[in-house]
OpenMM code with the backbone's topology and positions (N, CA, C; nanometers):
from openmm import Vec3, app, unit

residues = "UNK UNK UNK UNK UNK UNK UNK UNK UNK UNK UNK UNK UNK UNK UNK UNK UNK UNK UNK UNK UNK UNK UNK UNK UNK UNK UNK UNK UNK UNK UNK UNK UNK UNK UNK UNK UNK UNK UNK UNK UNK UNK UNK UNK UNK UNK UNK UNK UNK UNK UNK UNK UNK UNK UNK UNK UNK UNK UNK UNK UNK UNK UNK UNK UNK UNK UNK UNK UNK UNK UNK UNK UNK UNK UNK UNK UNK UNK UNK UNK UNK UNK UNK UNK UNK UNK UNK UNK UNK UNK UNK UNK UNK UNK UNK UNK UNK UNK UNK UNK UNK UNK UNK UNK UNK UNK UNK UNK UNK".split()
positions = [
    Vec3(-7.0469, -3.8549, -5.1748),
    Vec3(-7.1064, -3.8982, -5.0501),
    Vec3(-7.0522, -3.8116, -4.9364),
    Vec3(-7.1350, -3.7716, -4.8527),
    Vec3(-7.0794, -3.6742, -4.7171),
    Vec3(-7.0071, -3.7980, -4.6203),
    Vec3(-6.9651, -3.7236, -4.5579),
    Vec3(-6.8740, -3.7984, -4.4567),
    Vec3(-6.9291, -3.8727, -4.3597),
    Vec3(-7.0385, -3.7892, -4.3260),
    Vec3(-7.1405, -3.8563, -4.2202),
    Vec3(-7.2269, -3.9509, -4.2675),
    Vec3(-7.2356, -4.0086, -4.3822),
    Vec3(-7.2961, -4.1047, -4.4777),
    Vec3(-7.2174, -4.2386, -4.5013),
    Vec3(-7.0563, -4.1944, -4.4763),
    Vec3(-6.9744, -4.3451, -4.5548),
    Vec3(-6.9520, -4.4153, -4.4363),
    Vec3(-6.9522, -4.5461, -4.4390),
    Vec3(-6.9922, -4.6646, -4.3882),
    Vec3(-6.8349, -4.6884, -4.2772),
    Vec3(-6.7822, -4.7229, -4.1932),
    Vec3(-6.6599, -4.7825, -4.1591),
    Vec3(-6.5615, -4.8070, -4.2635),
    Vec3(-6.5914, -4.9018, -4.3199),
    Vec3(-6.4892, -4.9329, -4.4077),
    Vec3(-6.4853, -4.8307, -4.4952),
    Vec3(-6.5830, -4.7601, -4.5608),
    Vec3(-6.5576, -4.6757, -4.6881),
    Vec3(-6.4539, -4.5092, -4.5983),
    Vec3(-6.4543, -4.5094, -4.4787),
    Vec3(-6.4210, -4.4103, -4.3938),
    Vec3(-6.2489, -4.4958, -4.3798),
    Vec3(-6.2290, -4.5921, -4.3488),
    Vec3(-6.0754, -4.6749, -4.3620),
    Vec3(-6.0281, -4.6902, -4.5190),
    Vec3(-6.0962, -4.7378, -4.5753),
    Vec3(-6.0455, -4.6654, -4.7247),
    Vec3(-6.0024, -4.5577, -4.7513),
    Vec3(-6.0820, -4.4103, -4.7360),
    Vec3(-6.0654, -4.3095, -4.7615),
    Vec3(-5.9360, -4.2606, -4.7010),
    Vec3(-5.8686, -4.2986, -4.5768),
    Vec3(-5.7906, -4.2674, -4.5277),
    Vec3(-5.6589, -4.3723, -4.5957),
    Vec3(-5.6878, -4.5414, -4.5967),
    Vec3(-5.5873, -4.6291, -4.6380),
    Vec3(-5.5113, -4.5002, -4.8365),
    Vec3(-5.6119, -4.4991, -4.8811),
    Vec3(-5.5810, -4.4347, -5.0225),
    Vec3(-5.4776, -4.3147, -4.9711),
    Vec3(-5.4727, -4.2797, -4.8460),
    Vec3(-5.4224, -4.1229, -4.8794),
    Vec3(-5.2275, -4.1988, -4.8014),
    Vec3(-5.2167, -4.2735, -4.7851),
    Vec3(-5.0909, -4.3500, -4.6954),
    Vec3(-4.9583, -4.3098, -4.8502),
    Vec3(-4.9110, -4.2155, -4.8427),
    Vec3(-4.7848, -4.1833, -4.9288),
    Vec3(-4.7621, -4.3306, -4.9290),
    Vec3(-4.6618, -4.3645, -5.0759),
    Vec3(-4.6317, -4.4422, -5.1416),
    Vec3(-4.4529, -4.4770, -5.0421),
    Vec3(-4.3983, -4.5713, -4.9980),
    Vec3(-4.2592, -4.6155, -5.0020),
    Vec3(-4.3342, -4.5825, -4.8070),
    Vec3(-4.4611, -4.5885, -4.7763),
    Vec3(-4.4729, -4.5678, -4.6391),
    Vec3(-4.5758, -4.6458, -4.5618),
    Vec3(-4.5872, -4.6512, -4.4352),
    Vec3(-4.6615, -4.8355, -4.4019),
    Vec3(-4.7323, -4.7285, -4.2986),
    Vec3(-4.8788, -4.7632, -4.2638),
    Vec3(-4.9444, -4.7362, -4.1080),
    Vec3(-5.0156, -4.8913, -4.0736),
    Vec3(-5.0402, -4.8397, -3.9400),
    Vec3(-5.0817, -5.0160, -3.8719),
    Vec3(-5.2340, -4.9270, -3.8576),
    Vec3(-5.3047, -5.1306, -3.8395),
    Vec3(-5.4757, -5.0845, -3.8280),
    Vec3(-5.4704, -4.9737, -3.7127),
    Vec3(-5.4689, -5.0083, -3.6022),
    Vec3(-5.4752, -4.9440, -3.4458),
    Vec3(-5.4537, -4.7568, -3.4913),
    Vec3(-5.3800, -4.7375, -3.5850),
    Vec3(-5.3312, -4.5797, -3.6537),
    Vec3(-5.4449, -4.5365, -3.7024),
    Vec3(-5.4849, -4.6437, -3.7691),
    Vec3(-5.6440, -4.5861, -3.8726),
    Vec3(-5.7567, -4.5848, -3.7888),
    Vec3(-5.7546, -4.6735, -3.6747),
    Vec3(-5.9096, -4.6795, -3.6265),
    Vec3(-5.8405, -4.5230, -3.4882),
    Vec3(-5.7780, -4.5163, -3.4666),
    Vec3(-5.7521, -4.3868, -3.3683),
    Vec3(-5.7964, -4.3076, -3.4322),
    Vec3(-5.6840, -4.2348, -3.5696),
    Vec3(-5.7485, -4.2241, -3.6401),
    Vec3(-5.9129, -4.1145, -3.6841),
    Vec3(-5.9781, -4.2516, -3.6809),
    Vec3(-6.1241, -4.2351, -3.7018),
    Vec3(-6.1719, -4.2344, -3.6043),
    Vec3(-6.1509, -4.2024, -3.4844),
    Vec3(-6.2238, -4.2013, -3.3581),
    Vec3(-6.2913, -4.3130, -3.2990),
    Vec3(-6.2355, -4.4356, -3.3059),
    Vec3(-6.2754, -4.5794, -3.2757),
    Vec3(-6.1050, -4.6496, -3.2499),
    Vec3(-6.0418, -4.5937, -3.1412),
    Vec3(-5.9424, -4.6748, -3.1598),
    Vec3(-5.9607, -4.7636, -3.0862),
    Vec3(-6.0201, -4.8980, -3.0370),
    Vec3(-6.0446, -4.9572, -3.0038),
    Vec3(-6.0658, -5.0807, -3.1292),
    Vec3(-6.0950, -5.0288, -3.2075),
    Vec3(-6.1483, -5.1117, -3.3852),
    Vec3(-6.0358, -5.1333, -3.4388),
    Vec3(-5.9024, -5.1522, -3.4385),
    Vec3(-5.7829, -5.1960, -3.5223),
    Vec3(-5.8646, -5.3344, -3.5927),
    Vec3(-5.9074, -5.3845, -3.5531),
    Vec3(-5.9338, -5.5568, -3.6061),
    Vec3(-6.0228, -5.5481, -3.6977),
    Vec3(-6.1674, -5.4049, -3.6643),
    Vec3(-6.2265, -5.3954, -3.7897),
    Vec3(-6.1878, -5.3200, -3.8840),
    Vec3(-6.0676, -5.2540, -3.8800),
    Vec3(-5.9563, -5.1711, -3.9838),
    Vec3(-5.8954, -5.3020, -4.1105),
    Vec3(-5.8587, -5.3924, -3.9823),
    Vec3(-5.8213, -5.5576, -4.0964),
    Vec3(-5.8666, -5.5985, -4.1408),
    Vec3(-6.0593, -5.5840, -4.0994),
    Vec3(-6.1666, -5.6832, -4.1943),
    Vec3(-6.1762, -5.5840, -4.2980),
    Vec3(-6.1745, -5.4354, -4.2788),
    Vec3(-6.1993, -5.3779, -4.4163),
    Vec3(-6.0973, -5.3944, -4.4999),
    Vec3(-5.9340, -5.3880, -4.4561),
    Vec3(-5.8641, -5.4443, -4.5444),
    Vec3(-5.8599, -5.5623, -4.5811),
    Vec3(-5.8762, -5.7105, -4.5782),
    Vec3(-5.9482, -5.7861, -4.6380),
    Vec3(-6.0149, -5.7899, -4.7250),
    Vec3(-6.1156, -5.7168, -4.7124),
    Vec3(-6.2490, -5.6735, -4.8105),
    Vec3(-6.1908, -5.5544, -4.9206),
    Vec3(-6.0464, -5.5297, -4.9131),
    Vec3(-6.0589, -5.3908, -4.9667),
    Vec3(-5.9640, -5.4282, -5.1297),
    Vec3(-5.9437, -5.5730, -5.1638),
    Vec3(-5.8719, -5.5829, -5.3349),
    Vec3(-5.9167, -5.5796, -5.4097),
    Vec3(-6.0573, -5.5034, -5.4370),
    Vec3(-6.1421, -5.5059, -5.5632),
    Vec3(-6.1719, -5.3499, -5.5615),
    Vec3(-6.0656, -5.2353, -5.4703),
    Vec3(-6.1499, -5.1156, -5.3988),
    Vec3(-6.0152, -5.0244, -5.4509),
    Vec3(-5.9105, -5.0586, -5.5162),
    Vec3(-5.7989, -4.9653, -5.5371),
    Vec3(-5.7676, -4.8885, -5.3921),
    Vec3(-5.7382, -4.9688, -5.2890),
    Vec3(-5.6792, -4.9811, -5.2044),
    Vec3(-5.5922, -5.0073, -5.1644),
    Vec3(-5.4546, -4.9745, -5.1098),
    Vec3(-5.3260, -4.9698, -5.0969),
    Vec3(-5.2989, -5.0317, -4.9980),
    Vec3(-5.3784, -5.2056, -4.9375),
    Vec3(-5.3920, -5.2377, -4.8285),
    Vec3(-5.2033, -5.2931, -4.7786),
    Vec3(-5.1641, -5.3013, -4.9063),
    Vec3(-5.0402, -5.3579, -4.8121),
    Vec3(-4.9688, -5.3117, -4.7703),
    Vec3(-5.0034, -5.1447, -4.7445),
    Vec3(-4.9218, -5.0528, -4.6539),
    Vec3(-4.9709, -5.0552, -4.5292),
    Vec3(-5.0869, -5.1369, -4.5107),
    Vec3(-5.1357, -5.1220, -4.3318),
    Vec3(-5.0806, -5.2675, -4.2876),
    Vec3(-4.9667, -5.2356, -4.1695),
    Vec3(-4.9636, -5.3561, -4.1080),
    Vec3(-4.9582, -5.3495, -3.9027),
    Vec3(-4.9609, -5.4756, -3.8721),
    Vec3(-4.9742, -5.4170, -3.7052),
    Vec3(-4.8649, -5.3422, -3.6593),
    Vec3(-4.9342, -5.3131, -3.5113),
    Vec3(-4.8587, -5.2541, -3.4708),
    Vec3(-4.6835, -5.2333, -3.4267),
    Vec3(-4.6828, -5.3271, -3.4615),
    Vec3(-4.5172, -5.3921, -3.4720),
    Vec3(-4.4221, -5.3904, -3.5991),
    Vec3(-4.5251, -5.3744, -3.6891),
    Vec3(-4.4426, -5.3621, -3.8467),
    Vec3(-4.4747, -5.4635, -3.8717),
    Vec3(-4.5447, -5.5963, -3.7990),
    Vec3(-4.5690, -5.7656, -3.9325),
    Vec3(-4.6116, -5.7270, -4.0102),
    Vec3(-4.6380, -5.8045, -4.1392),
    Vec3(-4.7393, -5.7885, -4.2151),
    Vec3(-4.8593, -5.9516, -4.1907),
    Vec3(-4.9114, -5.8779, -4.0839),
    Vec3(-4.9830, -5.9673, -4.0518),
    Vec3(-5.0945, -6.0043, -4.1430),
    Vec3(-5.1074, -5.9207, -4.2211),
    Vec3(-5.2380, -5.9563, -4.3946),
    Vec3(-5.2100, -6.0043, -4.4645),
    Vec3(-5.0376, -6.0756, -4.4546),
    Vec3(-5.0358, -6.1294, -4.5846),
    Vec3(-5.0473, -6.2536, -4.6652),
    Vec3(-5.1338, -6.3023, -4.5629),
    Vec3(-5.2294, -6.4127, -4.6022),
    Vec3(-5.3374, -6.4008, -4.7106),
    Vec3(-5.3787, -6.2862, -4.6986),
    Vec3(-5.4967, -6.2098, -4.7533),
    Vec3(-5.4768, -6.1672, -4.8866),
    Vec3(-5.3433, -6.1927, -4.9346),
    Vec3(-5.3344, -6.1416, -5.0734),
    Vec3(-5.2626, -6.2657, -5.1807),
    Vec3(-5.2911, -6.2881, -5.2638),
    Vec3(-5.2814, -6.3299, -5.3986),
    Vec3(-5.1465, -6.3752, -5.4203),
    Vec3(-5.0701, -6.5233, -5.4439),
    Vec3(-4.9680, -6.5399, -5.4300),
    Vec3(-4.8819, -6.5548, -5.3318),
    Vec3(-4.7487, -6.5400, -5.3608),
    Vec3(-4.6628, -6.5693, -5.2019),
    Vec3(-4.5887, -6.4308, -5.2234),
    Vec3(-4.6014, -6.3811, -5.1428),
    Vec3(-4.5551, -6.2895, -5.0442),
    Vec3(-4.5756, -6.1978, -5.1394),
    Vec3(-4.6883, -6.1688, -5.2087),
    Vec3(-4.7034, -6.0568, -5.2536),
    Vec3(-4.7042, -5.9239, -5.1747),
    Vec3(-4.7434, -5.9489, -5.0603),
    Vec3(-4.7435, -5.7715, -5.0306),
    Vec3(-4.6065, -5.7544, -4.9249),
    Vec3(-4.5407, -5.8355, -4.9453),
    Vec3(-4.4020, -5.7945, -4.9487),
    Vec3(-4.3259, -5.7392, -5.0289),
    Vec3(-4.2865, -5.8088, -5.1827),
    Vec3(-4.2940, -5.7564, -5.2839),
    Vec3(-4.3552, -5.6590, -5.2777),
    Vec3(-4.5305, -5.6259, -5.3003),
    Vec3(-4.5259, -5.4980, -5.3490),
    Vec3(-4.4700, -5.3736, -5.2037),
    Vec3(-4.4443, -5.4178, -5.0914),
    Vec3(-4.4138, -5.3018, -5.0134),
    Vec3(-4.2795, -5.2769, -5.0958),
    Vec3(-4.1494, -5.4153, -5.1028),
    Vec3(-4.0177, -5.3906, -5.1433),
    Vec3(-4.0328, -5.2847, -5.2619),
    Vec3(-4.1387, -5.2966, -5.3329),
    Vec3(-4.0945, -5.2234, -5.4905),
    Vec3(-4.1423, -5.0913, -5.4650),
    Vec3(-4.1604, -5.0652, -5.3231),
    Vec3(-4.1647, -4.9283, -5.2889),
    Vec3(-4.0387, -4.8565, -5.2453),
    Vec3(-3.9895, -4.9995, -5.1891),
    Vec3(-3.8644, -4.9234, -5.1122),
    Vec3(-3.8575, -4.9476, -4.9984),
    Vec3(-3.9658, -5.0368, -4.9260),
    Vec3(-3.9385, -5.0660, -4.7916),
    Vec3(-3.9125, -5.1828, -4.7502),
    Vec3(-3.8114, -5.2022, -4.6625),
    Vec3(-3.7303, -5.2897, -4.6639),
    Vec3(-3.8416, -5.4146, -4.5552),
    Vec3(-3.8135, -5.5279, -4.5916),
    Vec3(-3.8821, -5.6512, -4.5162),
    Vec3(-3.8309, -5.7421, -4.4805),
    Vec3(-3.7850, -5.8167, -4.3898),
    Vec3(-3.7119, -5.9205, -4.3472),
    Vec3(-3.8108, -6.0003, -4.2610),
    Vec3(-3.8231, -6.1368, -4.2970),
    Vec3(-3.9030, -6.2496, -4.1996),
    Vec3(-4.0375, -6.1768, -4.1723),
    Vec3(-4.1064, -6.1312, -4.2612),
    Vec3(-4.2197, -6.0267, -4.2518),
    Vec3(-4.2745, -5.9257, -4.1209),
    Vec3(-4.1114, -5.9123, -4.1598),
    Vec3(-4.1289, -5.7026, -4.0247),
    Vec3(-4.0809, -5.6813, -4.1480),
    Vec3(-4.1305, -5.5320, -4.0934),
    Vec3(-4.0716, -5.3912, -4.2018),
    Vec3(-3.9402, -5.3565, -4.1230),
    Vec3(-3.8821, -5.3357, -4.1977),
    Vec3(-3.7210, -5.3101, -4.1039),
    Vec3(-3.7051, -5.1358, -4.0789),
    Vec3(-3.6889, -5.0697, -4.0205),
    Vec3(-3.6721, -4.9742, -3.9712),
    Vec3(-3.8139, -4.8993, -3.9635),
    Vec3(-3.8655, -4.9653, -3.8985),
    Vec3(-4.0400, -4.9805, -3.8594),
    Vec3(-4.0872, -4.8094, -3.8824),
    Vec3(-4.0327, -4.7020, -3.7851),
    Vec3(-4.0230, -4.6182, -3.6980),
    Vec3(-4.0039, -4.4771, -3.8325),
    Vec3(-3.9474, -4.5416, -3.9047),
    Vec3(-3.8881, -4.4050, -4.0325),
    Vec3(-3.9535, -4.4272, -4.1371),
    Vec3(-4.0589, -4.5112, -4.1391),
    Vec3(-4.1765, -4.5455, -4.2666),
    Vec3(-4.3078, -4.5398, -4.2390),
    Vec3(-4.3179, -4.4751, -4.0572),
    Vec3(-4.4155, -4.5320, -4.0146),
    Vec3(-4.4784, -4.4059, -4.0704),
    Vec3(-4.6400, -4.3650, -4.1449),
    Vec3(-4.7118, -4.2702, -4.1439),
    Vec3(-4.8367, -4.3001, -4.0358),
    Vec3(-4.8266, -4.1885, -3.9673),
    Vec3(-4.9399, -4.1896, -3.8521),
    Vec3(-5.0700, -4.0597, -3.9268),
    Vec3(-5.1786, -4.1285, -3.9028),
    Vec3(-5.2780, -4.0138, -3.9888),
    Vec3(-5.3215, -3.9312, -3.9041),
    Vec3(-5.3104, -3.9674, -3.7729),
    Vec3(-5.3288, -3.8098, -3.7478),
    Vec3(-5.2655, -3.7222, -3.6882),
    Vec3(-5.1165, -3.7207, -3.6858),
    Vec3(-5.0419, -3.6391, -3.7147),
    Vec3(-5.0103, -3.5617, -3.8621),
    Vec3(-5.0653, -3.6359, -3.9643),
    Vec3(-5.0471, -3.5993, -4.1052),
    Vec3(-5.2086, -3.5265, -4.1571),
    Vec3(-5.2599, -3.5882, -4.1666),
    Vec3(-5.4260, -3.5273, -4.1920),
    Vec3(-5.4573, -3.4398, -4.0993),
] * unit.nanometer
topology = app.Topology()
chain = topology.addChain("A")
for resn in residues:
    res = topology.addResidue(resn, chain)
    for name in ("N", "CA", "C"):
        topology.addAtom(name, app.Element.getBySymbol(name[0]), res)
């Protein structure tokens, strides 16, 4: 599919998939980003929508480090767990040293 063809969300996917492993970005990162930074909230509905999509949603959290999605996933505190079994540390659901895990995409892409 061309670029100018994929939908919002399939355009926040494409970018959520590329987030290095043991590393977190917030919605507001992805919708800048994509040239809609104003859209962080529809960055969250696509992550929502995105556990049937091999999507790495529990590396996007706000802008603060919560993991404000983790309502959205399967169990208790799963995407804590799976951030921890990356390596990143979580306390009272912040990421703890917010700032040294943070991947920004467009400084990286």
């Amino acid at each position: 599919m061309k670029p100018e063809t994929l939908s919002f969300f399939d355009k926040v996917y494409k970018v959520a998939r590329l987030i290095p492993y043991g590393r977190v970005t917030s919605y507001g990162a992805i919708a800048k980003h994509l040239g809609a930074a104003r859209s962080s909230r529809m960055v969250g509905y696509a992550m929502n929508g995105s556990h049937d999509k091999d999507v790495p949603a529990h590396r996007v959290v706000n802008r603060k480090g919560l993991l404000t999605g983790k309502h959205h996933f399967d169990g208790t505190n799963l995407m804590q767990q799976l951030l921890e079994n990356e390596g990143v540390k979580v306390i009272d659901s912040q990421i703890q040293d917010f700032d040294k895990v943070f991947w920004d995409p467009s400084k990286e892409l």
